[in-house]
C-alpha positions in Angstrom: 0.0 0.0 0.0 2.7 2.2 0.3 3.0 2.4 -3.8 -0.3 4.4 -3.7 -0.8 7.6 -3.1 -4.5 8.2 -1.7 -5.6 9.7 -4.5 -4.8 6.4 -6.7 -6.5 4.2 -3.7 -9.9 6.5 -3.9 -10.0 6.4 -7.9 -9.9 2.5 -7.4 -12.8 2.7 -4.8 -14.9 5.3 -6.8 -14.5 2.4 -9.7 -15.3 -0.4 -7.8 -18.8 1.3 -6.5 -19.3 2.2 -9.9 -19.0 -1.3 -10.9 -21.2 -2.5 -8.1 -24.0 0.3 -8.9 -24.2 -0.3 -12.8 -24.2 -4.1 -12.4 -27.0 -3.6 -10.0 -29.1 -1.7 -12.1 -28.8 -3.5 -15.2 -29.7 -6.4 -13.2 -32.4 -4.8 -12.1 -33.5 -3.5 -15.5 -33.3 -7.2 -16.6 -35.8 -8.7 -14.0 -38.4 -6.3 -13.7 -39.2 -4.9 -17.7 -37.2 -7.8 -19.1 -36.1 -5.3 -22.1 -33.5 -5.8 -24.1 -31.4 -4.6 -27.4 -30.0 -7.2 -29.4 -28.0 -6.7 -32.7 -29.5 -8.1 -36.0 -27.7 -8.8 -39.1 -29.2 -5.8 -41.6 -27.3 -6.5 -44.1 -23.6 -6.3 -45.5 -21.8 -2.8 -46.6 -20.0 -2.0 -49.5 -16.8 -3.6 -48.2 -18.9 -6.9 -47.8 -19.1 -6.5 -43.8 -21.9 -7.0 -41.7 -24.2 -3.9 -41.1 -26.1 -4.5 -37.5 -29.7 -3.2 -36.7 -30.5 -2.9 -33.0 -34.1 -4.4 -32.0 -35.8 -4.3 -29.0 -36.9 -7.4 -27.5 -38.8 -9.2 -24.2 -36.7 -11.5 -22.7 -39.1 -14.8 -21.8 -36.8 -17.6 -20.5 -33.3 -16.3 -19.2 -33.1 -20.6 -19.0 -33.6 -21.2 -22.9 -33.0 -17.6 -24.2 -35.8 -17.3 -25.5 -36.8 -13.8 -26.8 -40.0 -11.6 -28.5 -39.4 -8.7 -30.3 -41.6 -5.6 -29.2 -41.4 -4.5 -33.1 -40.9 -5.0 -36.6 -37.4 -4.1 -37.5 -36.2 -1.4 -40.9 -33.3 -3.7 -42.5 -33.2 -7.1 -40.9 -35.3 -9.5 -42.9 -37.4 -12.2 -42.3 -38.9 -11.2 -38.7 -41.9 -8.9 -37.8 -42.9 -7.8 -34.0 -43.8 -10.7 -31.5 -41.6 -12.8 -33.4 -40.6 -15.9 -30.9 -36.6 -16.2 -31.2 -34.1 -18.2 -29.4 -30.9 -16.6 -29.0 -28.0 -18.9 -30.0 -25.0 -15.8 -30.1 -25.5 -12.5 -29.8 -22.1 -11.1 -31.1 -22.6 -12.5 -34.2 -26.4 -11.7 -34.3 -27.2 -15.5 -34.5 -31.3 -16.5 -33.6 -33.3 -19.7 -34.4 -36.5 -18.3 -34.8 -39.1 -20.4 -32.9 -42.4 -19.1 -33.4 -44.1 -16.4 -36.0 -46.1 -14.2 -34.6 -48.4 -13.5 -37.5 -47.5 -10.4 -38.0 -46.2 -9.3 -41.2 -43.5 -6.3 -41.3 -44.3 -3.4 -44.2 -41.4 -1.4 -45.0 -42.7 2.0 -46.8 -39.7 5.0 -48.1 -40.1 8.1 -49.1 -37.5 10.6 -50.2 -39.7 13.7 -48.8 -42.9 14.9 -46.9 -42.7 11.2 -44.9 -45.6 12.5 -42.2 -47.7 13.5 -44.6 -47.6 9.5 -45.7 -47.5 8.6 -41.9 -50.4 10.7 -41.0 -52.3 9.3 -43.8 -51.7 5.8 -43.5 -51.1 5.1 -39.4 -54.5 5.8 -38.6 -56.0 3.1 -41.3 -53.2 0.7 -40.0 -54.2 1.2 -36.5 -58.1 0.7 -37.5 -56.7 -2.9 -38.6 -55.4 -3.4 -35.7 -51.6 -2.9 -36.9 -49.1 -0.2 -35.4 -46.4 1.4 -36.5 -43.2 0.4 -35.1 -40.6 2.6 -36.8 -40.7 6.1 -38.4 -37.1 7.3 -39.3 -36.3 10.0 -42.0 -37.4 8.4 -45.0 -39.0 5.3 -44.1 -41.7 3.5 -41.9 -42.1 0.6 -40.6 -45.5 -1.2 -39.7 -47.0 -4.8 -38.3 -50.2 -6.4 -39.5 -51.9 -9.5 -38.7 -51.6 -11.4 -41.8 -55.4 -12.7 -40.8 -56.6 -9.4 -42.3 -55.7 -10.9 -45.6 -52.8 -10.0 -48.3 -55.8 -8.1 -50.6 -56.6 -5.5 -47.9 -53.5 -5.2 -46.7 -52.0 -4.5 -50.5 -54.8 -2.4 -51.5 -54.0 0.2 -48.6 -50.5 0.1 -49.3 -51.0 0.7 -52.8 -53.3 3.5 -52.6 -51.0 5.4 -50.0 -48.0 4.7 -52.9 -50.8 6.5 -55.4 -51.6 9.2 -53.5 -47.8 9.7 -52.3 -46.3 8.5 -55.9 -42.7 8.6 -54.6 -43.1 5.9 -52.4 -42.2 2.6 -52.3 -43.4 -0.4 -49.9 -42.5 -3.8 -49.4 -43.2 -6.8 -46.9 -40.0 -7.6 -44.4 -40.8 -11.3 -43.7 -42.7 -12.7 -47.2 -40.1 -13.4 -49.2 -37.0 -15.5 -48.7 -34.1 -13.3 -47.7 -32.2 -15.3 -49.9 -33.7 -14.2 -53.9 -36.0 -11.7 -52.5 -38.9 -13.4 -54.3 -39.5 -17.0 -53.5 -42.6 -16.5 -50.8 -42.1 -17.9 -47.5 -45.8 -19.1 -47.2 -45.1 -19.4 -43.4 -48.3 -18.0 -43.4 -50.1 -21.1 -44.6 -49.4 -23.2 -41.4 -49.7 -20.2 -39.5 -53.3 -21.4 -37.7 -51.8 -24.8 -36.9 -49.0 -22.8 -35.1 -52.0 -21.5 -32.4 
């Protein structure tokens, strides 16, 4: 002890509580509202790396790691809010997904005047019974039952890209990720999933 000066021996013990607090809390955080961001592969850059989104999610079994996202993410593809996933690594953004939750993910962009599209089109989502999950600068992001049928659901979506002409929708979690055009018709077994 001699070596440090008391200065050197309170910046250690100012750490140490630090430590203790922040652990605390976070633990804490994790119990009671069981929130938590996870990284999701969005896609790959220019140079070929991998481009993250961060998601919220519910944790549901700490034992099995077994997650449900709270919404329907921008960029990562093939999930849509209350998605069921089971969380094999999250530094390399590695899920099983479990369970579907119905929901599909619609992904609209607009170059300019987005809340003129969001204040025309949130309110008829929300009559469905969809919400909407994201609104960044030039895109929006929504969830739908897919019970309310593809034909509704389209014909909305087309007549907000009508009425708005420069924008452009598309479903996050119908197609495979893969081609981008091979349906996933996840939504065929969907009722035997209930």
């Amino acid at each position: 002890l001699a070596n440090f000066s008391s200065r050197s021996i309170i910046g250690i013990l100012i750490k140490c509580f630090l430590v203790i607090l922040l652990s605390v809390r976070f633990t804490m955080l994790a119990t009671v509202a069981n929130k938590l961001e996870l990284p999701f592969l969005a896609g790959l850059n220019e140079k070929g790396e991998p481009v993250f989104e961060s998601l919220n999610a519910e944790l549901l079994d700490s034992g099995t790691n077994r997650v449900r996202l709270l919404k329907s993410p921008l960029l990562a593809r093939n999930l849509a809010a209350g998605d069921i996933l089971r969380v094999i690594n999250v530094s390399t953004a590695e899920y099983e997904l479990e369970r579907r939750s119905g929901n599909l993910c619609i992904r609209l962009f607009r170059k300019h005047h987005l809340e003129e599209l969001e204040e025309f089109l949130t309110s008829a989502v929300e009559k469905l019974g969809g919400s909407l999950d994201l609104q960044a600068d030039r895109a929006l992001v929504y969830s739908v039952h897919v019970s309310l049928g593809f034909a509704s659901i389209e014909t909305l979506l087309n007549s907000a890209s009508e009425k708005f002409s420069d924008t452009n929708w598309y479903y996050g979690n119908v197609y495979d990720p893969e081609d981008g055009t091979t349906p996933l018709n996840w939504w065929l077994e969907f009722d035997n999933q209930e």
